[in-house]
C-alpha positions as CSV (number, residue, x, y, z in Angstrom):
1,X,74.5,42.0,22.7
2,X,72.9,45.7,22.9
3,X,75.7,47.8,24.7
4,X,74.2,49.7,27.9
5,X,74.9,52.5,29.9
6,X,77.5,52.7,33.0
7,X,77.7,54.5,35.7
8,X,81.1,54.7,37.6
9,X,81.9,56.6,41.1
10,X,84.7,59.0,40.0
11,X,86.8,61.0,42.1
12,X,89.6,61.6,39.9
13,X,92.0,59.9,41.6
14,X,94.2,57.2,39.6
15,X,92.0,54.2,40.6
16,X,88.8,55.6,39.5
17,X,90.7,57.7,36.0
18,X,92.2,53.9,35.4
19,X,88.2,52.3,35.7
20,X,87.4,55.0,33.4
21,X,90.1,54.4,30.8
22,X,89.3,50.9,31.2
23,X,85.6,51.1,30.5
24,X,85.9,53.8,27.5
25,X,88.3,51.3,25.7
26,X,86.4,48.1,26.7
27,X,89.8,46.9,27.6
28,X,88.7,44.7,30.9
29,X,86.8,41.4,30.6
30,X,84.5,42.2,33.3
31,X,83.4,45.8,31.6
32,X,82.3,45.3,28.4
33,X,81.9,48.3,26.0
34,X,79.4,50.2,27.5
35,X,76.8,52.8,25.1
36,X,77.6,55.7,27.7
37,X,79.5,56.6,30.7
38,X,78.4,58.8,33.8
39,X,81.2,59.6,35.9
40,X,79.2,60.3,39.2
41,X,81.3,62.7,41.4
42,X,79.9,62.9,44.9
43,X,79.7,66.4,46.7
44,X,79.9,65.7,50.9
45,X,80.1,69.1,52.1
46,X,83.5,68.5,53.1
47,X,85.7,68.5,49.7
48,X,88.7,71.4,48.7
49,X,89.8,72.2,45.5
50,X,86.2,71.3,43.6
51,X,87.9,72.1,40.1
52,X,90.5,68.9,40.4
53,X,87.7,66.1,39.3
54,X,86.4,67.5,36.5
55,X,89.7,69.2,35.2
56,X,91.1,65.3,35.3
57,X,88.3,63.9,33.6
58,X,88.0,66.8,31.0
59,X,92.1,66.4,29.8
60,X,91.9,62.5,30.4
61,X,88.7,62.2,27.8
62,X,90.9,64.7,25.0
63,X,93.9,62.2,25.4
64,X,91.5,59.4,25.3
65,X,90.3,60.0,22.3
66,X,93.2,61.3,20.0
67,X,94.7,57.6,22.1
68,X,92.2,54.7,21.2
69,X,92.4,53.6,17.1
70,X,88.4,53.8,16.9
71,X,87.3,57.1,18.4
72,X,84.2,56.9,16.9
73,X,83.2,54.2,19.2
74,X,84.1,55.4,22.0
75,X,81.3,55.7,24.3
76,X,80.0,59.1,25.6
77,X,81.3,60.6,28.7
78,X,78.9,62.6,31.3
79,X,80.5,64.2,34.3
80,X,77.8,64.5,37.2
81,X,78.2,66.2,40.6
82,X,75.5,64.5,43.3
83,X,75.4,66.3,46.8
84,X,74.6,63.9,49.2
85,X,76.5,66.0,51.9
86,X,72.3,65.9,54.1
87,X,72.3,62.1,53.9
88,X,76.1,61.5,55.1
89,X,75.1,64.5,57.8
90,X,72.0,62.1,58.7
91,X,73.7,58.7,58.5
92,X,77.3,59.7,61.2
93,X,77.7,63.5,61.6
94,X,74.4,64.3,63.5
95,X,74.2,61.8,65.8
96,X,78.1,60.8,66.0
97,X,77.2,61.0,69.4
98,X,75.0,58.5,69.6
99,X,76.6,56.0,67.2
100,X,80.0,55.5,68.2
101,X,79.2,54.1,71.6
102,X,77.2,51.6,69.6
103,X,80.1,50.5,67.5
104,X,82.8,50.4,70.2
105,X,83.6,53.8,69.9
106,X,84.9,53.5,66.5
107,X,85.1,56.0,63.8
108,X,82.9,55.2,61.1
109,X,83.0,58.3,59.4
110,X,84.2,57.1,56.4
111,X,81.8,54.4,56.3
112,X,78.8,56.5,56.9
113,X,80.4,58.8,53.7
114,X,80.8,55.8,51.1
115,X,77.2,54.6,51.9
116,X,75.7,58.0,51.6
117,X,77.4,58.1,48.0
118,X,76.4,54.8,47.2
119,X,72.6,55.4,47.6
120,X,73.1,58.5,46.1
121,X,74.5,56.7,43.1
122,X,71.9,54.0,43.2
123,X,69.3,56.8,43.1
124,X,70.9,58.0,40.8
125,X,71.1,54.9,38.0
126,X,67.7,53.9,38.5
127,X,65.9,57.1,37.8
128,X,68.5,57.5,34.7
129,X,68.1,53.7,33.6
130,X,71.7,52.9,34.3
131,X,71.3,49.4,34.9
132,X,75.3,49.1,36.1
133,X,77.5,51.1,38.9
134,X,80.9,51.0,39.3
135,X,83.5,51.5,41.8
136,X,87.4,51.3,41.3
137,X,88.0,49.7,45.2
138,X,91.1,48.2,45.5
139,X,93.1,45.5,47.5
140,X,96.2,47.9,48.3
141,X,93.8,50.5,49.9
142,X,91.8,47.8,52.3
143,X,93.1,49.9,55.1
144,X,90.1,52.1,54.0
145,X,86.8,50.6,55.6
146,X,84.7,51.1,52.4
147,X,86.9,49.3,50.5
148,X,86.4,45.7,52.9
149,X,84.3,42.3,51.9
150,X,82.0,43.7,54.9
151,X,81.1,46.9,52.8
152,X,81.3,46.0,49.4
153,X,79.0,42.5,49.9
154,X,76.5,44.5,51.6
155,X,76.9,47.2,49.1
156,X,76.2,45.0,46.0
157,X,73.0,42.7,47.9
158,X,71.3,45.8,48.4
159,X,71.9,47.2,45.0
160,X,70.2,43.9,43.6
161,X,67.3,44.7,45.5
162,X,66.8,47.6,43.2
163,X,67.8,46.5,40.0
164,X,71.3,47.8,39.7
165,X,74.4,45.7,39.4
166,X,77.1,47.5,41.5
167,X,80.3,45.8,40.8
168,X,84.0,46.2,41.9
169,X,85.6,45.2,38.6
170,X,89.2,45.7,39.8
171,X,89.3,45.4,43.3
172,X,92.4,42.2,42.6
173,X,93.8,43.7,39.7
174,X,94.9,47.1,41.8
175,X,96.8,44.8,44.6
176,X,99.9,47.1,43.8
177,X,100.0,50.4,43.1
178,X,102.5,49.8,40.2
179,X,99.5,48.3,38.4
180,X,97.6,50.8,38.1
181,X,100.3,53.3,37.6
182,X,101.8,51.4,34.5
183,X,97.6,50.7,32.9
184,X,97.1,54.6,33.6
185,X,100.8,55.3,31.6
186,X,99.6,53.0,29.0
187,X,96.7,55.0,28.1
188,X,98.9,58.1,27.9
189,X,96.6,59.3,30.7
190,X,98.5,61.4,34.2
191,X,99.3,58.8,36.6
192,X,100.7,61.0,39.7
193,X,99.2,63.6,41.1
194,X,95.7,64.0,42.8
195,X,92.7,64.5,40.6
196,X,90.3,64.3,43.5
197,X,88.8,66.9,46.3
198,X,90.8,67.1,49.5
199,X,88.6,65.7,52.0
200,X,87.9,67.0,55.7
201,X,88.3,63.8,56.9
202,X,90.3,61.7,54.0
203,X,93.1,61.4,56.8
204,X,91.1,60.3,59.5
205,X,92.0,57.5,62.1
206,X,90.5,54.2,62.3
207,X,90.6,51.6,64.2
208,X,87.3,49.9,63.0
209,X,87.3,46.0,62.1
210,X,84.8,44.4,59.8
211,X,82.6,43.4,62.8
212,X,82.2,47.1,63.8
213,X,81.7,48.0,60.0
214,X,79.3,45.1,59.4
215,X,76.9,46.1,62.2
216,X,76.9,49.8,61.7
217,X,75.9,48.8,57.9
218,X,73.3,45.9,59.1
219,X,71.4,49.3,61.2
220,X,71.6,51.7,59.0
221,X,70.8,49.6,55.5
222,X,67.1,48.8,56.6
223,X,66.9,52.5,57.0
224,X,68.4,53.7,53.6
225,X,65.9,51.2,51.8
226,X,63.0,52.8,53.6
227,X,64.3,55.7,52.3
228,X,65.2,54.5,48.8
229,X,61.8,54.0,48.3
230,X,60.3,56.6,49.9
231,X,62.5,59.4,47.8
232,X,61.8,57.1,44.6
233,X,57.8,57.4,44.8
234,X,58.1,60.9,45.3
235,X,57.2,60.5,49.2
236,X,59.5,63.8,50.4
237,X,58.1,63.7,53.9
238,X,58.4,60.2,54.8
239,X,62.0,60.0,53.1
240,X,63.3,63.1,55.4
241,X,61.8,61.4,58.2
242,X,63.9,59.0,58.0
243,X,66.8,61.1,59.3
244,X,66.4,63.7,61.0
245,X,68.7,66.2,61.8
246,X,70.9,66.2,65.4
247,X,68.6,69.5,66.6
């Protein structure tokens, strides 16, 4: 079979270096050996320390390669910053207001944040002809609302509407934090230590259950495919329309 390109959402932390290390050595039945990687890191207006991704995915590609036996066939690594900072503004910040009374007062920040960088990602793979996204969601972080069956099923219907397999490869294997700390060791790759931006909000409380998640997601997705299509045909207008700013 023809390999293919793969897209992955990377922060450079040790779930999304591990998916990495994973797909580059075609070491996971579910990620077959792709032809190249783009290692999408998302820019929300609200990140510190913008050097940490790209530093971790630069030294983790070096050791990479001197690690794996063929490194002629290891697949090509992009690193890509996406801003979707206006659509996250558009989808919670700007009319937080609004929204939360609608979702019984819950904070869905980090909802609204994940969604924005997955239709920046999906954007993203079809213009490029990256016919597969990945994400390294995990069971041990399911505190995290993104990382829920009520995100990540919604997630993956909509991305089948536009032609991209979005797929959370090792969402069992990471049930333990020891997993992924020994697979990262294995690879000779760093295994403590933050690789990602310092979010604004990466501390923030929530109370939010999949009911509030699920119907904040079933309002907004009819929105974000209006504006999926209206930003892929080149319809500027109509796909700003769709949200406006607060004021």
């Amino acid at each position: 079979m023809e390999k293919q390109e793969l897209a992955i959402l990377f922060s450079g932390g040790s779930d999304s270096l591990a998916l990495y290390a994973l797909a580059a050595a075609g070491a996971h039945p579910e990620i077959p050996r792709p032809r190249g990687i783009h290692l999408l890191n998302m820019l929300n207006g609200m990140g510190r320390f913008s050097s940490f991704p790209k530093g971790r995915f630069r030294v983790s590609e070096r050791i990479l390669m001197a690690q794996l036996p063929d490194s002629e066939q290891v697949p090509q690594s992009i690193y890509v910053e996406l801003d979707m900072g206006r659509l996250f503004q558009g989808l919670w910040l700007d009319r937080y207001e609004e929204l939360m009374p609608r979702y019984g007062g819950k904070n869905l920040v980090c909802v609204a944040c994940k969604l924005a960088m997955h239709i920046r990602a999906l954007i993203y793979c079809i213009e490029m002809l990256v016919p597969q996204l990945l994400a390294g969601y995990a069971r041990k972080q399911s505190y995290y609302p993104e990382q829920t069956t009520a995100f990540m099923d919604r997630i993956s219907r909509l991305s089948d509407e536009f032609g991209i397999k979005t797929v959370f490869p090792v969402y069992d294997d990471f049930d333990d934090e020891a997993v992924t700390r020994h697979l990262l060791e294995d690879f000779g790759l760093p295994s403590t230590g933050g690789g990602e931006r310092k979010c604004l909000f990466c501390q923030t409380l929530t109370t939010a259950t999949e009911k509030e998640i699920g119907l904040y997601l079933d309002d907004m997705i009819p929105r974000l495919r209006r504006y999926m299509d209206h930003k892929l045909a080149g319809r500027v207008k109509d796909a700003a329309l769709c949200f406006p700013p607060g004021r």
